[in-house]
PDB file of N, CA, C and O in Angstrom, chain B, residues numbered from 101:
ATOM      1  N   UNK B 101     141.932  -7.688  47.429  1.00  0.00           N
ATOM      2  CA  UNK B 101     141.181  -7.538  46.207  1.00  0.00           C
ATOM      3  C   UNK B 101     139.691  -7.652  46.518  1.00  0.00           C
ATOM      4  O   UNK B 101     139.190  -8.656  47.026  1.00  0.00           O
ATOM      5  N   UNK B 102     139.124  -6.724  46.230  1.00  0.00           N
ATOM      6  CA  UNK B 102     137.264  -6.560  46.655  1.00  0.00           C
ATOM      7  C   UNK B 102     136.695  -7.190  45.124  1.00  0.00           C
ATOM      8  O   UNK B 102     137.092  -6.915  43.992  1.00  0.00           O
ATOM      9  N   UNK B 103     136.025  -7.776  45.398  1.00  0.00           N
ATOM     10  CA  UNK B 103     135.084  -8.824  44.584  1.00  0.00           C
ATOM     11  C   UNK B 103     133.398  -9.150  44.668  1.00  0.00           C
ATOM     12  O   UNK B 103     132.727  -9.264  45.693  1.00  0.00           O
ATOM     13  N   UNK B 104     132.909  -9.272  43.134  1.00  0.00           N
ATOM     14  CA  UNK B 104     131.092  -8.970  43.294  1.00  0.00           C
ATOM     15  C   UNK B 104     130.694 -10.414  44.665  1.00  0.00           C
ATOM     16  O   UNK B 104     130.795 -11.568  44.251  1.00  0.00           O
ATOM     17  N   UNK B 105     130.477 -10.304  45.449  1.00  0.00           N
ATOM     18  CA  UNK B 105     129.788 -11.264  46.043  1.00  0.00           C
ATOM     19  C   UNK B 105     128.708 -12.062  46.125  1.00  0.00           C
ATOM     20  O   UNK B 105     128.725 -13.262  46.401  1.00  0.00           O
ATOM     21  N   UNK B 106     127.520 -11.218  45.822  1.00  0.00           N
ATOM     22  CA  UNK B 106     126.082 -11.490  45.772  1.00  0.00           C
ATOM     23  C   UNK B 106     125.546 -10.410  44.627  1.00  0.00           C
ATOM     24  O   UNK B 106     125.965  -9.274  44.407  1.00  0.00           O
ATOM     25  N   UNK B 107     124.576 -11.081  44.033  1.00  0.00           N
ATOM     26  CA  UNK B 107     123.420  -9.745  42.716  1.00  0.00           C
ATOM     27  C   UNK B 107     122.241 -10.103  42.877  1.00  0.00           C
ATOM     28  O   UNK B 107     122.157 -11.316  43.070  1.00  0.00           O
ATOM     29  N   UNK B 108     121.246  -9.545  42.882  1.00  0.00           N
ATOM     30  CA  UNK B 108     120.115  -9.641  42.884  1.00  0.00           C
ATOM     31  C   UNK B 108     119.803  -9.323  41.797  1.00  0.00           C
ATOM     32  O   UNK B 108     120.122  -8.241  41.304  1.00  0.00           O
ATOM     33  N   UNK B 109     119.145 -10.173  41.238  1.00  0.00           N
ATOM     34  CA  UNK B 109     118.289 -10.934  39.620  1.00  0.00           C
ATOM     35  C   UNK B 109     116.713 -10.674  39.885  1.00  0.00           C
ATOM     36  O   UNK B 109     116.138 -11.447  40.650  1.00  0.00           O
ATOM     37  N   UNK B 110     115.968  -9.578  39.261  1.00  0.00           N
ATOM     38  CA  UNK B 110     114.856  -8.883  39.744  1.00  0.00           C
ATOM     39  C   UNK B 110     114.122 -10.282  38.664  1.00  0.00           C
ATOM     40  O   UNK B 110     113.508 -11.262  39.086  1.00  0.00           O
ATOM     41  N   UNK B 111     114.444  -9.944  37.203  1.00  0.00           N
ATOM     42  CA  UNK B 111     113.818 -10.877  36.279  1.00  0.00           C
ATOM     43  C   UNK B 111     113.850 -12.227  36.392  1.00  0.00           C
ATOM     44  O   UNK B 111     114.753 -12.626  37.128  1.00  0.00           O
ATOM     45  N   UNK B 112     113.069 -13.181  35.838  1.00  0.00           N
ATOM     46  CA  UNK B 112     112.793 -14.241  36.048  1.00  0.00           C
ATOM     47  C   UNK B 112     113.851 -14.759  34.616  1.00  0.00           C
ATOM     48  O   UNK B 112     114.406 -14.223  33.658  1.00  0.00           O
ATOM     49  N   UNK B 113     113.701 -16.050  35.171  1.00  0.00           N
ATOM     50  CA  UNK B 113     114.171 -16.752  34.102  1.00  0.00           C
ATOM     51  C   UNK B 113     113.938 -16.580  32.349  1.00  0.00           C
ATOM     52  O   UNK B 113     114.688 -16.333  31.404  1.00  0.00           O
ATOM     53  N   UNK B 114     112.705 -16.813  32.484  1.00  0.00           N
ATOM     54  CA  UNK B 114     111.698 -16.829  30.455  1.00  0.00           C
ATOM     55  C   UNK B 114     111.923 -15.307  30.649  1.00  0.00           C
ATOM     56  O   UNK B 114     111.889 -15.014  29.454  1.00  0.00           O
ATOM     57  N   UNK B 115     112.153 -13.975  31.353  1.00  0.00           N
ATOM     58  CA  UNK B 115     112.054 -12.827  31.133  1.00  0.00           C
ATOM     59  C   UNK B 115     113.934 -12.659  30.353  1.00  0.00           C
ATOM     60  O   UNK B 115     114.335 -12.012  29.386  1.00  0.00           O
ATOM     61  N   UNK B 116     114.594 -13.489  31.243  1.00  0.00           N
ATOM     62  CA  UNK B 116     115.979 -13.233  30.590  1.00  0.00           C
ATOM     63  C   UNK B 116     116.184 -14.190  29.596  1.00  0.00           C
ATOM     64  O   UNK B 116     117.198 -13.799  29.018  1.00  0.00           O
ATOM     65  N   UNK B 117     115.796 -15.240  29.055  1.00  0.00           N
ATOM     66  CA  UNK B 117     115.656 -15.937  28.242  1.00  0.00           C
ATOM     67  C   UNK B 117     115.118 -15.275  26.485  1.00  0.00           C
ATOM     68  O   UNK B 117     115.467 -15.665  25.371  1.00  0.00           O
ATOM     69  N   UNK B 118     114.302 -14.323  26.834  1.00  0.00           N
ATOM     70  CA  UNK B 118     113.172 -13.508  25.819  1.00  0.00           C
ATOM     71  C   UNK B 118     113.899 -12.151  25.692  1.00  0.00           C
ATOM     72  O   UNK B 118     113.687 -11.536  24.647  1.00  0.00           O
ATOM     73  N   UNK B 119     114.741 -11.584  26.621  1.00  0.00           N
ATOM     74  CA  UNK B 119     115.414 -10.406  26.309  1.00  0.00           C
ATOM     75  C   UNK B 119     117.116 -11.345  25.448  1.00  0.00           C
ATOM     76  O   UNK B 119     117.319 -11.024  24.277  1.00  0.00           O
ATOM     77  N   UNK B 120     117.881 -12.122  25.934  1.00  0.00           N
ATOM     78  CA  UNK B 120     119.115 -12.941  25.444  1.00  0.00           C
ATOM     79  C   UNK B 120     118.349 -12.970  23.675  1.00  0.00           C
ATOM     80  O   UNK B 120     118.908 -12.314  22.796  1.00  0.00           O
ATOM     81  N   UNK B 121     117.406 -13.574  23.438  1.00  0.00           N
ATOM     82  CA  UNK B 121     116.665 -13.311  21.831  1.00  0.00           C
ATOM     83  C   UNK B 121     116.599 -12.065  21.550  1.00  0.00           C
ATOM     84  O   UNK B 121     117.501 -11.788  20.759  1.00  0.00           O
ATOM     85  N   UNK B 122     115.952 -11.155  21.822  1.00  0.00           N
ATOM     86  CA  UNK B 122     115.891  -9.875  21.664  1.00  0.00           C
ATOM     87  C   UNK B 122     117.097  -9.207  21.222  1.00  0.00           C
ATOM     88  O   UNK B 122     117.076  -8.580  20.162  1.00  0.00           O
ATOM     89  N   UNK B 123     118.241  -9.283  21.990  1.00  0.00           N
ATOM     90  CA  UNK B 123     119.671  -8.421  22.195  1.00  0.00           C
ATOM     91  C   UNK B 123     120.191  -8.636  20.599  1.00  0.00           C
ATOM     92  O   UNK B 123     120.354  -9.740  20.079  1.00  0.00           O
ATOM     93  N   UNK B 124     120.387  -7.484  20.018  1.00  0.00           N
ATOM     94  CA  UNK B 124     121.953  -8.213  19.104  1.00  0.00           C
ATOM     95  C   UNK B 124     122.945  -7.160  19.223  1.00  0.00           C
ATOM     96  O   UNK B 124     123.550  -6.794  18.216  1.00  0.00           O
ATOM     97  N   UNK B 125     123.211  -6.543  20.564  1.00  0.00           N
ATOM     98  CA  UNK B 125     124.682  -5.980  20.847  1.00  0.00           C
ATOM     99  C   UNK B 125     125.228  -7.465  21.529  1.00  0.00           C
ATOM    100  O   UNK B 125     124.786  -8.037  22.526  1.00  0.00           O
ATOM    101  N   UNK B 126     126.642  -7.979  20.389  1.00  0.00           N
ATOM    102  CA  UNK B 126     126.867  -9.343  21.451  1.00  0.00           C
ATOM    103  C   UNK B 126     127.398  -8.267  22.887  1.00  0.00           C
ATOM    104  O   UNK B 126     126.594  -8.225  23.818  1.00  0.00           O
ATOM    105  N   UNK B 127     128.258  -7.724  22.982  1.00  0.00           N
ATOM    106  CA  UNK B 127     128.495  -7.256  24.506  1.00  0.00           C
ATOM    107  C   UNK B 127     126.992  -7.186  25.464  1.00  0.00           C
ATOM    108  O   UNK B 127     126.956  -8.066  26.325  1.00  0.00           O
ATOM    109  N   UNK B 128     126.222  -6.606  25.438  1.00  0.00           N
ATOM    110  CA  UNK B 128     124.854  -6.873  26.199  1.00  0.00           C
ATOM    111  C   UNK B 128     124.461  -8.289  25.816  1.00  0.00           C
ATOM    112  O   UNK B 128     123.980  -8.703  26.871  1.00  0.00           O
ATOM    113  N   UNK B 129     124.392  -9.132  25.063  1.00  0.00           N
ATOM    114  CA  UNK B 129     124.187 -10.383  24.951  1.00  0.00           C
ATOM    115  C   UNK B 129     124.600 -11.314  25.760  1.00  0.00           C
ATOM    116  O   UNK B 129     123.943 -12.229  26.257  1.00  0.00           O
ATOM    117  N   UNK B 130     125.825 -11.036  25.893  1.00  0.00           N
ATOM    118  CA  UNK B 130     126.704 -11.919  26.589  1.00  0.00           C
ATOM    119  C   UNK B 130     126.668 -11.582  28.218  1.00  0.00           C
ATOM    120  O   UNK B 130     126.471 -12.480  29.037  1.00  0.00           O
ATOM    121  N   UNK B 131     126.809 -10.662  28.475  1.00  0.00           N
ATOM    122  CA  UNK B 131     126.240 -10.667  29.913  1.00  0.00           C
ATOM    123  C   UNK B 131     124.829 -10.900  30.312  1.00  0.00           C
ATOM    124  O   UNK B 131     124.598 -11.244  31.471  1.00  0.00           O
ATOM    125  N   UNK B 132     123.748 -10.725  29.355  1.00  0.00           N
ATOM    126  CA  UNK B 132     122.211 -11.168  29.854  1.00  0.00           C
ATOM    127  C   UNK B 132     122.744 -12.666  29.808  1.00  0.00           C
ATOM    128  O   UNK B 132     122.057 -13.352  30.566  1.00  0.00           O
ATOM    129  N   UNK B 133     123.677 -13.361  29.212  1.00  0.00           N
ATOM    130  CA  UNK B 133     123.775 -14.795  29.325  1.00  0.00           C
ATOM    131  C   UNK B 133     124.322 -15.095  30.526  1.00  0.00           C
ATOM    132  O   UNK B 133     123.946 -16.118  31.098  1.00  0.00           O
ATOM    133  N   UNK B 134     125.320 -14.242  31.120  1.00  0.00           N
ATOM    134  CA  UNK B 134     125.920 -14.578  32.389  1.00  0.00           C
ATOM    135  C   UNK B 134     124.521 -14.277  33.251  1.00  0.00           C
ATOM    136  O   UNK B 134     123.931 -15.299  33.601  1.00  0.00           O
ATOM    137  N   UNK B 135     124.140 -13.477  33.496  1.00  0.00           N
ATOM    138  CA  UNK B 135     122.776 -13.548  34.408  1.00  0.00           C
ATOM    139  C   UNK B 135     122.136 -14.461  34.060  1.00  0.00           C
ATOM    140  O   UNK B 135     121.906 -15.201  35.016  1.00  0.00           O
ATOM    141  N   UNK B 136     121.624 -14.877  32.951  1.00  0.00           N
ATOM    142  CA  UNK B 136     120.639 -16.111  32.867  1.00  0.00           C
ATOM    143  C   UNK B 136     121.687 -17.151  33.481  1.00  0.00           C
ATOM    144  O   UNK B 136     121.019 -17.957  34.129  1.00  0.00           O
ATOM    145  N   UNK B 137     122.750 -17.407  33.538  1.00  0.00           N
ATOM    146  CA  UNK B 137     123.330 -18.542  33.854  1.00  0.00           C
ATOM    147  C   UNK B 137     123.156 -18.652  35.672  1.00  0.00           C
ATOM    148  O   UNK B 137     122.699 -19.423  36.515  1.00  0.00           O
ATOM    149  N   UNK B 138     123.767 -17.495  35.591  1.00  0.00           N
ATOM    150  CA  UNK B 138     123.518 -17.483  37.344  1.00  0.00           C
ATOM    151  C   UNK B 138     122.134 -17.895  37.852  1.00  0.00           C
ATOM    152  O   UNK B 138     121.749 -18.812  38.577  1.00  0.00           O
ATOM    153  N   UNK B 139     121.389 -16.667  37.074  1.00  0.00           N
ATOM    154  CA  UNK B 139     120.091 -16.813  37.610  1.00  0.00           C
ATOM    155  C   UNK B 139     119.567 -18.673  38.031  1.00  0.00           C
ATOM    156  O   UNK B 139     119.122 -19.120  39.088  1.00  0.00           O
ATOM    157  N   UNK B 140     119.855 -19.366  36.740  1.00  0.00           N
ATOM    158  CA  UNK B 140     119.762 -20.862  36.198  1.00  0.00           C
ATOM    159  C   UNK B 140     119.519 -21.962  37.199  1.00  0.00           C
ATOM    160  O   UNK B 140     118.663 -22.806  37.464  1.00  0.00           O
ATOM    161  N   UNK B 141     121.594 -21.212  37.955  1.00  0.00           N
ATOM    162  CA  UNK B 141     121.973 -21.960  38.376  1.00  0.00           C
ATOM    163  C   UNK B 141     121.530 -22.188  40.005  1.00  0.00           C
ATOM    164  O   UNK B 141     121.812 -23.208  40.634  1.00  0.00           O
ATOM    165  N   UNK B 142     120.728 -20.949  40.596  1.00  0.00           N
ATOM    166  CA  UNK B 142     120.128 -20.758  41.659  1.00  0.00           C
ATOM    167  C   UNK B 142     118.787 -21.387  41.768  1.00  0.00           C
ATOM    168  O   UNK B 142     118.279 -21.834  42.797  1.00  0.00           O
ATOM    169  N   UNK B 143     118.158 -21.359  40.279  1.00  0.00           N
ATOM    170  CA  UNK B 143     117.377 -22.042  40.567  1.00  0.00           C
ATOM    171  C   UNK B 143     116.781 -23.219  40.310  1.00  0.00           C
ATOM    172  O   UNK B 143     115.640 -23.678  40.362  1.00  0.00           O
ATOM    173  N   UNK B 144     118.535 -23.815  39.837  1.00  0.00           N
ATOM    174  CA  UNK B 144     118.340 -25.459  40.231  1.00  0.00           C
ATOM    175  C   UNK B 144     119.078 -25.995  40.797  1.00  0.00           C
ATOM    176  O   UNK B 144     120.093 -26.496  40.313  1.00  0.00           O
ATOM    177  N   UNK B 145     118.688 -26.028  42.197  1.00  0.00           N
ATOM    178  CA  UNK B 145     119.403 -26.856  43.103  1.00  0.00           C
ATOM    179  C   UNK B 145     119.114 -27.870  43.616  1.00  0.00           C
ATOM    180  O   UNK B 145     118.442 -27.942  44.644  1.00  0.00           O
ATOM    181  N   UNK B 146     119.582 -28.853  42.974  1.00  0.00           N
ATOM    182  CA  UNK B 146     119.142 -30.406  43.675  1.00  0.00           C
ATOM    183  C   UNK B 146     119.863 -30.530  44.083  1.00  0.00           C
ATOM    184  O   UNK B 146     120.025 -31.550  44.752  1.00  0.00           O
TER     185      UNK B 146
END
Protein backbone atom coordinates (compact mmCIF):
# COMPACT_ATOMS: atom_id res chain seq x y z
CA UNK A 1 0.00 0.00 0.00
CA UNK A 2 1.79 3.44 -1.21
CA UNK A 3 1.12 6.22 1.24
CA UNK A 4 1.55 10.39 1.40
CA UNK A 5 4.90 10.46 3.19
CA UNK A 6 6.15 13.97 3.29
CA UNK A 7 4.16 17.65 1.90
CA UNK A 8 5.59 20.62 1.63
CA UNK A 9 3.55 23.57 3.31
CA UNK A 10 4.70 26.71 1.11
CA UNK A 11 2.27 29.00 3.55
CA UNK A 12 2.98 29.97 6.86
CA UNK A 13 1.06 29.43 9.69
CA UNK A 14 -1.26 33.14 10.20
CA UNK A 15 -1.40 32.61 6.16
CA UNK A 16 -3.37 29.22 6.82
CA UNK A 17 -4.96 30.39 9.82
CA UNK A 18 -6.55 33.67 7.67
CA UNK A 19 -7.47 31.48 4.64
CA UNK A 20 -9.32 28.38 7.44
CA UNK A 21 -11.57 32.05 8.23
CA UNK A 22 -11.95 32.88 4.82
CA UNK A 23 -13.18 29.23 3.48
CA UNK A 24 -16.91 28.36 3.84
CA UNK A 25 -16.74 25.20 1.49
CA UNK A 26 -16.54 22.90 4.82
CA UNK A 27 -14.73 20.23 2.38
CA UNK A 28 -11.82 22.91 1.59
CA UNK A 29 -12.15 23.96 5.21
CA UNK A 30 -11.42 20.97 6.60
CA UNK A 31 -8.42 20.11 4.84
CA UNK A 32 -6.81 23.82 5.17
CA UNK A 33 -7.34 22.53 8.90
CA UNK A 34 -5.44 19.35 8.33
CA UNK A 35 -2.53 21.46 6.87
CA UNK A 36 -2.70 23.99 9.53
CA UNK A 37 -2.48 21.08 11.91
CA UNK A 38 0.44 19.55 10.35
CA UNK A 39 1.93 22.60 9.50
CA UNK A 40 1.40 23.39 13.69
CA UNK A 41 2.68 20.48 14.55
CA UNK A 42 6.19 20.90 12.79
CA UNK A 43 6.48 23.83 14.10
CA UNK A 44 6.33 23.02 17.57
CA UNK A 45 8.73 20.88 18.57
CA UNK A 46 9.90 20.84 21.98
Amino acid sequence: MVGVTRIKIQETVAELEALIQQQSNPNRKERLQVLYSATHECWNTD
